[in-house]
Each structure stands twice: as structure tokens, then as C-alpha cells.
PyMOL Python script that loads the backbone (N, CA, C, O; Angstrom):
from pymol import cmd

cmd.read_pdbstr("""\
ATOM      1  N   UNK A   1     101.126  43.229  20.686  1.00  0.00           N
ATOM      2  CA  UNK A   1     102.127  43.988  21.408  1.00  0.00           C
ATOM      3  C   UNK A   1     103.136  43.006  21.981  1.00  0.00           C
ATOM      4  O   UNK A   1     102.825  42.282  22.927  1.00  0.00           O
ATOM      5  N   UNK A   2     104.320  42.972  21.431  1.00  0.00           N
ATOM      6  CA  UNK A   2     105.794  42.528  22.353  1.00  0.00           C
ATOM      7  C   UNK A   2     106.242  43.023  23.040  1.00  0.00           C
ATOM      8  O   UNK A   2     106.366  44.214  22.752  1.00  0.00           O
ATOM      9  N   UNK A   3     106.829  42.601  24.424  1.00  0.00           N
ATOM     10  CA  UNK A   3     107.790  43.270  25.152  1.00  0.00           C
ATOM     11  C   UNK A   3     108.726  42.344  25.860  1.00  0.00           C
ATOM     12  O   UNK A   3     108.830  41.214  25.383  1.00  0.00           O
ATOM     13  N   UNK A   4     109.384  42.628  26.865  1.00  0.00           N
ATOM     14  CA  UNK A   4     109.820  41.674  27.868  1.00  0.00           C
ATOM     15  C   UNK A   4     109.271  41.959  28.913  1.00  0.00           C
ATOM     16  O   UNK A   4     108.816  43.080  29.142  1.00  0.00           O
ATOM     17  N   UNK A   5     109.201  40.413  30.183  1.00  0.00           N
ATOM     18  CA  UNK A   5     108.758  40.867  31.287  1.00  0.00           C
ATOM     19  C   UNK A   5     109.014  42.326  31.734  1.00  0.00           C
ATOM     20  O   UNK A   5     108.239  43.283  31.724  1.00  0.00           O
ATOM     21  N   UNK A   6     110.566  42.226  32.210  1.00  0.00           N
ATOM     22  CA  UNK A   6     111.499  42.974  32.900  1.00  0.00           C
ATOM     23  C   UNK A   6     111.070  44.799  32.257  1.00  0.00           C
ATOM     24  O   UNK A   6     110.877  45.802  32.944  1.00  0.00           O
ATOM     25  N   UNK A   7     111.043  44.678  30.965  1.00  0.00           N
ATOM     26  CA  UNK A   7     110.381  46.068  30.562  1.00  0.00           C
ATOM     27  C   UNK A   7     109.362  46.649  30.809  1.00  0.00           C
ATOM     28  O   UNK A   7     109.177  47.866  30.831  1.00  0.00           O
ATOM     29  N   UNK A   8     108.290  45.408  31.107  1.00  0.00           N
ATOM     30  CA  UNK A   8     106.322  45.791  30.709  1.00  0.00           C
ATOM     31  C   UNK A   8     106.808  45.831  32.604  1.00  0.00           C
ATOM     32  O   UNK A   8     106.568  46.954  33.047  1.00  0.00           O
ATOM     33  N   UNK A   9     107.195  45.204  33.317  1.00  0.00           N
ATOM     34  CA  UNK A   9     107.466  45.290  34.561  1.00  0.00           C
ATOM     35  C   UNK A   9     108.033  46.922  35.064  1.00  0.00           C
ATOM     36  O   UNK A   9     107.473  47.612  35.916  1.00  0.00           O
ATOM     37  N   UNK A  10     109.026  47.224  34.448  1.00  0.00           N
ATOM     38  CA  UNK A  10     109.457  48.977  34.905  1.00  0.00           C
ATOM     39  C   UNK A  10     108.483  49.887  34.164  1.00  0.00           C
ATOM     40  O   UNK A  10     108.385  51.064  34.509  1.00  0.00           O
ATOM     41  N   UNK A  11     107.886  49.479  33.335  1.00  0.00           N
ATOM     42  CA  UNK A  11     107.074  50.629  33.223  1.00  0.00           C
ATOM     43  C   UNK A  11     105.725  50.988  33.889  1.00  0.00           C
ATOM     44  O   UNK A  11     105.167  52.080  34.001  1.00  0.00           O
ATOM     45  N   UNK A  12     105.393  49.855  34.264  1.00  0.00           N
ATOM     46  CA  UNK A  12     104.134  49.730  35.104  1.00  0.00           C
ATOM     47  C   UNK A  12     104.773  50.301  36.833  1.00  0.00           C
ATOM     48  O   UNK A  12     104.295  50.920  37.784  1.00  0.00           O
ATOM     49  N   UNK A  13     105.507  49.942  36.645  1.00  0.00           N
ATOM     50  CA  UNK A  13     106.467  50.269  38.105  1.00  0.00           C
ATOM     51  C   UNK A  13     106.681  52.083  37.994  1.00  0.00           C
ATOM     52  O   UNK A  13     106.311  52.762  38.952  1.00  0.00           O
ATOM     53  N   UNK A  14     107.119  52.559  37.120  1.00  0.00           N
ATOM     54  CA  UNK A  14     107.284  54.061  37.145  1.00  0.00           C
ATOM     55  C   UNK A  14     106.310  54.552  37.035  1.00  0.00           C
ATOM     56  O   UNK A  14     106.363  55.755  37.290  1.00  0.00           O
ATOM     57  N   UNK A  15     104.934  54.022  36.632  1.00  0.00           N
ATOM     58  CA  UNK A  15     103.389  54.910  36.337  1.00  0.00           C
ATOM     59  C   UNK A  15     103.069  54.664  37.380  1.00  0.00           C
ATOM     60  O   UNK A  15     102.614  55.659  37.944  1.00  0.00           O
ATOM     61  N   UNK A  16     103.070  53.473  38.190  1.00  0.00           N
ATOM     62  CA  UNK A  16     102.290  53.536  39.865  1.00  0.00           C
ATOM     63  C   UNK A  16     103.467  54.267  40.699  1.00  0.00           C
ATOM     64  O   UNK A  16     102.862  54.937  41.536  1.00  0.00           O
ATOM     65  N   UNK A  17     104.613  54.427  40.845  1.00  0.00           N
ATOM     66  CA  UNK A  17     105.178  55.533  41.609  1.00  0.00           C
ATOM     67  C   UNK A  17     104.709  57.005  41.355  1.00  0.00           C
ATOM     68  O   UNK A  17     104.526  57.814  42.264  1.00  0.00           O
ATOM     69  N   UNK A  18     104.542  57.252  40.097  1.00  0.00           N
ATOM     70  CA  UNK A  18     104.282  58.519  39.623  1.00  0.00           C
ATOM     71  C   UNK A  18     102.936  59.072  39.892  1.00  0.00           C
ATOM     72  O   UNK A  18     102.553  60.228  40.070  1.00  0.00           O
ATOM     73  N   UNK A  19     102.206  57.717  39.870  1.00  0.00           N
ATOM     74  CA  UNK A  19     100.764  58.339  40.490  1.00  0.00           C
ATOM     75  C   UNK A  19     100.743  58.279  41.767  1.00  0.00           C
ATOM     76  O   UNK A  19      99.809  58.912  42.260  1.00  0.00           O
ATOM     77  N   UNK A  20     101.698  57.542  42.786  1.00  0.00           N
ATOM     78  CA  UNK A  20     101.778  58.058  44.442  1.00  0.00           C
ATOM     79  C   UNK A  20     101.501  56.696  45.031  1.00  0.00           C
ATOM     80  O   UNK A  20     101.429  56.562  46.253  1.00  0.00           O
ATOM     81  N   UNK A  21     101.354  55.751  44.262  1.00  0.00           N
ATOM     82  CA  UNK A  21     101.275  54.393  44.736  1.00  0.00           C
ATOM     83  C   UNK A  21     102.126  54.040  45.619  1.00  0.00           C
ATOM     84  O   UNK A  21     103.322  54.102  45.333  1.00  0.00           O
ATOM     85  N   UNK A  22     101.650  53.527  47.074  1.00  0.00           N
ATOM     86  CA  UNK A  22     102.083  53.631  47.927  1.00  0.00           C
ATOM     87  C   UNK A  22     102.976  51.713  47.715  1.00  0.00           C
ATOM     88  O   UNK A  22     103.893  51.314  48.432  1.00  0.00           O
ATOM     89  N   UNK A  23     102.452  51.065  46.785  1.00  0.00           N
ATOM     90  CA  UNK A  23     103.681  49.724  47.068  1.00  0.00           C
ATOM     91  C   UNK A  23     104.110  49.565  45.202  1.00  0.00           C
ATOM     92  O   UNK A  23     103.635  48.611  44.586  1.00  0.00           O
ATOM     93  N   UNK A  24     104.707  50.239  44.725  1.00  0.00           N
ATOM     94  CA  UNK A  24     104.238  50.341  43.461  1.00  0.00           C
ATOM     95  C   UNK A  24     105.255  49.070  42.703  1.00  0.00           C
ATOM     96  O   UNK A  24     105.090  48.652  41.556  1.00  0.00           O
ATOM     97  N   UNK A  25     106.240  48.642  43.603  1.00  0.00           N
ATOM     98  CA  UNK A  25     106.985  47.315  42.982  1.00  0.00           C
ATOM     99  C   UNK A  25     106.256  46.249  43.263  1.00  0.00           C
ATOM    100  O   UNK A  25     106.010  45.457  42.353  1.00  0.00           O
ATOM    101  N   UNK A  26     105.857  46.059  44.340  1.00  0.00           N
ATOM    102  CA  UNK A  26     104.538  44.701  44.338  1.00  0.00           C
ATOM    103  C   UNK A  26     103.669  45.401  43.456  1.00  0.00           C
ATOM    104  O   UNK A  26     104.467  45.778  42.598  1.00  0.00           O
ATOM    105  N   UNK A  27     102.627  45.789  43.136  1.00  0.00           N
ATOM    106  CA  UNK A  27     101.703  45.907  42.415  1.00  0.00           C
ATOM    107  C   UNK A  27     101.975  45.678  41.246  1.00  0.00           C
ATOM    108  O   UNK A  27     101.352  44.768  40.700  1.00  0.00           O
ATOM    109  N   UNK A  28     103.084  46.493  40.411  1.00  0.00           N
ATOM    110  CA  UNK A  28     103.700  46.300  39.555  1.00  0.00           C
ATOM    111  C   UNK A  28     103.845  45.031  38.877  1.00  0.00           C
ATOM    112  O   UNK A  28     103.686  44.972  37.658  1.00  0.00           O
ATOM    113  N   UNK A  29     104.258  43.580  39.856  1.00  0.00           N
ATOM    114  CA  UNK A  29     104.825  42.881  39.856  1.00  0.00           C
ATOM    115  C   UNK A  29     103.480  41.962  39.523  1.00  0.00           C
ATOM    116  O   UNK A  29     103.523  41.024  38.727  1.00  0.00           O
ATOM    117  N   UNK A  30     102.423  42.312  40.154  1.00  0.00           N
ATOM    118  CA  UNK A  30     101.334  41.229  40.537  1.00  0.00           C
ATOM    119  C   UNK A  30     100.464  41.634  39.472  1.00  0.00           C
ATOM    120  O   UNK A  30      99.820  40.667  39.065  1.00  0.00           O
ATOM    121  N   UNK A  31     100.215  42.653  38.894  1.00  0.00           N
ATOM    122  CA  UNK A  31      99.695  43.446  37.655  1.00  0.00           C
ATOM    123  C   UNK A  31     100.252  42.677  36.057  1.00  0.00           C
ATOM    124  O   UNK A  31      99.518  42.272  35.156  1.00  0.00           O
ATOM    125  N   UNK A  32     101.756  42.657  36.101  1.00  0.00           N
ATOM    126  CA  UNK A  32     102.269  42.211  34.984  1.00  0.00           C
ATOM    127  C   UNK A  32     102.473  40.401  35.503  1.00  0.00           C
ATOM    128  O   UNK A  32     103.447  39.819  35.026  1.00  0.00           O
ATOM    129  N   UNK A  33     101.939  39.951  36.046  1.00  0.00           N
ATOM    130  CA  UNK A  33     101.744  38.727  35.806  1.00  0.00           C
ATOM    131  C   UNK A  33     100.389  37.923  35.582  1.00  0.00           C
ATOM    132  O   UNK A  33     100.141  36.802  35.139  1.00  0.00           O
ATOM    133  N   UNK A  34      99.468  39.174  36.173  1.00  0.00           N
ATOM    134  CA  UNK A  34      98.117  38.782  35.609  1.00  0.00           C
ATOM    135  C   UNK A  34      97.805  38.542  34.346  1.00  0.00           C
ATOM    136  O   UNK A  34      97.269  37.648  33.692  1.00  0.00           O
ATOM    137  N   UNK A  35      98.647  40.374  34.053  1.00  0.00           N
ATOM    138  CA  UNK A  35      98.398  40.910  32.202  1.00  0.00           C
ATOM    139  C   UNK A  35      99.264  39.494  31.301  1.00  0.00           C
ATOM    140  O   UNK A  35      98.983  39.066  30.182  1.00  0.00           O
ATOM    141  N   UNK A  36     100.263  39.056  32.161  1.00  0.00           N
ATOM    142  CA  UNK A  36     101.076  38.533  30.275  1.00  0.00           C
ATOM    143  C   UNK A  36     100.482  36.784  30.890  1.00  0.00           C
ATOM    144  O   UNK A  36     100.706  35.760  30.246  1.00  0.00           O
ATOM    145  N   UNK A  37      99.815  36.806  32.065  1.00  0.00           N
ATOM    146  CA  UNK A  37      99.383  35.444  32.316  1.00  0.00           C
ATOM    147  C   UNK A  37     100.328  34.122  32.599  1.00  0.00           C
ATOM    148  O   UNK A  37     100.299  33.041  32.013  1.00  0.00           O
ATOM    149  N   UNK A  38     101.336  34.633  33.889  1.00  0.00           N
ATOM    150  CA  UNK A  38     102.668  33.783  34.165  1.00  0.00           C
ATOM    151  C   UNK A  38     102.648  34.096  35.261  1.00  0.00           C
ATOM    152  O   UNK A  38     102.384  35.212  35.709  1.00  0.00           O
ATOM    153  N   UNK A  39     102.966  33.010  35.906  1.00  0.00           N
ATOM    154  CA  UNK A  39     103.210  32.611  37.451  1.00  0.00           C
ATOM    155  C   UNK A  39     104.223  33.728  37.942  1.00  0.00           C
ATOM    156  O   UNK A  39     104.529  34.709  37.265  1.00  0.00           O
ATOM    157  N   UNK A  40     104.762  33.409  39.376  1.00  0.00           N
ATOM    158  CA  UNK A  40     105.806  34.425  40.208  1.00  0.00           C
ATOM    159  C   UNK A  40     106.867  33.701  39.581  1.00  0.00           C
ATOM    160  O   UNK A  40     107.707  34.555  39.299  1.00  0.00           O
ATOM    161  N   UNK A  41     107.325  32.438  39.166  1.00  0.00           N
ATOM    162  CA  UNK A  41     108.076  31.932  38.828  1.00  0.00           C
ATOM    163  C   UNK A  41     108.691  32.298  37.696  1.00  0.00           C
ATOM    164  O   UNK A  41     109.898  32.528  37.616  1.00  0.00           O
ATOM    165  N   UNK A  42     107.616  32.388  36.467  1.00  0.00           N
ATOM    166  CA  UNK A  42     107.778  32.241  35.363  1.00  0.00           C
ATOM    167  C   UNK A  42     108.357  34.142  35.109  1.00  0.00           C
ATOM    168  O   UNK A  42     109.432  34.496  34.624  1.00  0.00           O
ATOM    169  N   UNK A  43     107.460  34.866  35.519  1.00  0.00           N
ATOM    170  CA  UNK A  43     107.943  36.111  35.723  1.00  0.00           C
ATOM    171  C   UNK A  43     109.662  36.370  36.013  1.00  0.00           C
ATOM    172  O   UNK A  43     110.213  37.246  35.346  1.00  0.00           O
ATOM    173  N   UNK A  44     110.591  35.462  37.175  1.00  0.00           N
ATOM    174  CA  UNK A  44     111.282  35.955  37.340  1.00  0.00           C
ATOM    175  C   UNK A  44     112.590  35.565  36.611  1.00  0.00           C
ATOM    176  O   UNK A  44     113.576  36.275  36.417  1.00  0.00           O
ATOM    177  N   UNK A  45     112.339  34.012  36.178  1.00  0.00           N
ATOM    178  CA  UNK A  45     113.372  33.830  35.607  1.00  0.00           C
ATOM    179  C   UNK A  45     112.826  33.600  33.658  1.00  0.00           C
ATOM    180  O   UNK A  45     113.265  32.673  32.979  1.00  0.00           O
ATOM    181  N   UNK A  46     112.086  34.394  33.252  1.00  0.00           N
ATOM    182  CA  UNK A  46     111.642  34.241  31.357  1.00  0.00           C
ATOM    183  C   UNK A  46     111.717  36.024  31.208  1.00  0.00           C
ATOM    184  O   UNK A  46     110.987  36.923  31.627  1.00  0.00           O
ATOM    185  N   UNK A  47     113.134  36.000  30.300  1.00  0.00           N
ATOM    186  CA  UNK A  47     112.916  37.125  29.995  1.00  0.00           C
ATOM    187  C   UNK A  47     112.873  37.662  28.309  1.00  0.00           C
ATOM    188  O   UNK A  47     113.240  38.686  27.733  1.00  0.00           O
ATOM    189  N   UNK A  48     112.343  36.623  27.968  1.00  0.00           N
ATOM    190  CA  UNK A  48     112.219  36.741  26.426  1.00  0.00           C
ATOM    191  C   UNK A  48     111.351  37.545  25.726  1.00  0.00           C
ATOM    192  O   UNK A  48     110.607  38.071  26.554  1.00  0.00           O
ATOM    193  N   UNK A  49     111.118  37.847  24.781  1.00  0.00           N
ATOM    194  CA  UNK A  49     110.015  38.956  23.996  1.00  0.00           C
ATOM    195  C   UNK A  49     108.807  37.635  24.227  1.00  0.00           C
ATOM    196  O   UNK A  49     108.875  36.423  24.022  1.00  0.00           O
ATOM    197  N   UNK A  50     107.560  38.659  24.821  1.00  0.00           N
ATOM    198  CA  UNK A  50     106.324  37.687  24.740  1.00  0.00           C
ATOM    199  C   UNK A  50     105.519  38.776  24.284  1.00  0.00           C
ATOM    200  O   UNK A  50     105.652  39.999  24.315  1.00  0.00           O
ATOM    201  N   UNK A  51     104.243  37.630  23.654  1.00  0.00           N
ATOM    202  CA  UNK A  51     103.459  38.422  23.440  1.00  0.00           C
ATOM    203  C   UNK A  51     102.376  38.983  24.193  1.00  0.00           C
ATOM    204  O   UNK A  51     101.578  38.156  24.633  1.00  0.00           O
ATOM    205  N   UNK A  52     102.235  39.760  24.358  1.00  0.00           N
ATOM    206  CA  UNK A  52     101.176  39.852  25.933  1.00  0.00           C
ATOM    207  C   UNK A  52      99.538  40.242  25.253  1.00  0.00           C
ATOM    208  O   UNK A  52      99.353  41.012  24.311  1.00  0.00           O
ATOM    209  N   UNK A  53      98.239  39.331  26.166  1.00  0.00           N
ATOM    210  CA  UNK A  53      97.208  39.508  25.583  1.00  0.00           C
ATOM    211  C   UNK A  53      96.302  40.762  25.877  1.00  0.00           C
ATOM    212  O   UNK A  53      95.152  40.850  26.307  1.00  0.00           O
ATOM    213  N   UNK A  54      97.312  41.781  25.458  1.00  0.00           N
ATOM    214  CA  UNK A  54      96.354  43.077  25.486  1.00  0.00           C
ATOM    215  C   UNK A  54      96.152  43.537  24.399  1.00  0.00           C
ATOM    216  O   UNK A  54      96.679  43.062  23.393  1.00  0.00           O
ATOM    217  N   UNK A  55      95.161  44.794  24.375  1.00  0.00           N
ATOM    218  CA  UNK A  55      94.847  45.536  23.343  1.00  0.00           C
ATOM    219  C   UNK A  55      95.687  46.464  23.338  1.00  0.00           C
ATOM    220  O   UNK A  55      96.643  46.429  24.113  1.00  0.00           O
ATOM    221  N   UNK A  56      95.483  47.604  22.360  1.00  0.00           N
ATOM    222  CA  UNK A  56      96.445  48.809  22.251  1.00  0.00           C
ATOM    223  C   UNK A  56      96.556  49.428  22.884  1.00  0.00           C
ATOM    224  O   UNK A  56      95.456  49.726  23.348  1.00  0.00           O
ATOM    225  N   UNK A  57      97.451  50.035  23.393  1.00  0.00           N
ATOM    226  CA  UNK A  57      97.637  50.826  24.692  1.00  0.00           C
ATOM    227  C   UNK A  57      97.018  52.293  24.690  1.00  0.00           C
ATOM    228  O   UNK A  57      97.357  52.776  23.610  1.00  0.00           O
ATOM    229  N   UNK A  58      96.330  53.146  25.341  1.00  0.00           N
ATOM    230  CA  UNK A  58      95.539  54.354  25.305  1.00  0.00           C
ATOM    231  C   UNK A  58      96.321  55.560  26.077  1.00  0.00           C
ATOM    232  O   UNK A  58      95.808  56.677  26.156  1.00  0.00           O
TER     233      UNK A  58
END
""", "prot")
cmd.dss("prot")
cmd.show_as("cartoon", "prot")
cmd.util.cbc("prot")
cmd.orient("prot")
């Protein structure tokens, strides 16, 4: 699976608002840097297609 940060970042961001997540841009934020495995740094300024080490999405 490819994406960009900034993308895999708003979408994780609109599913925790939507489920009522009460901080859903931090979480968001701290979630997609676990998943694609990049620092706060690397997150804010790499916005290239990566490959991120997940499985297929359900």
C-alpha cells in the first residue's frame, strides 16, 4: 500500500472525528507515525509516496 503522509494522515483524522474522538488530530498524528514508522520530524516535512508496512485495509 502507497500513500502520502499528509493523505494516510486526513484520513485517519476524519475516521477518529467521525467516531467522536475527542483529540482526533493528535491521535491521528501519533497513529500515522507509528504505522509508516517516522519520527514527528520526518512526518512533517516528507511528503512523498511511501510505502507503509501494513496489510490490506478491512
Amino acid at each position: 500500500m502507497s500513500a502520502t503522509l499528509v493523505s494516510l494522515w486526513t484520513d485517519v483524522r476524519k475516521r477518529l472525528e467521525a467516531a467522536g474522538v475527542e483529540t482526533p488530530v493528535l491521535d491521528a498524528r501519533l497513529l500515522v507515525e507509528a504505522g509508516a514508522q517516522v519520527s514527528r520530524l520526518e512526518a512533517a516535512f516528507r511528503n512523498e509516496q511511501i510505502e507503509l508496512p501494513l496489510g490490506p485495509r478491512r
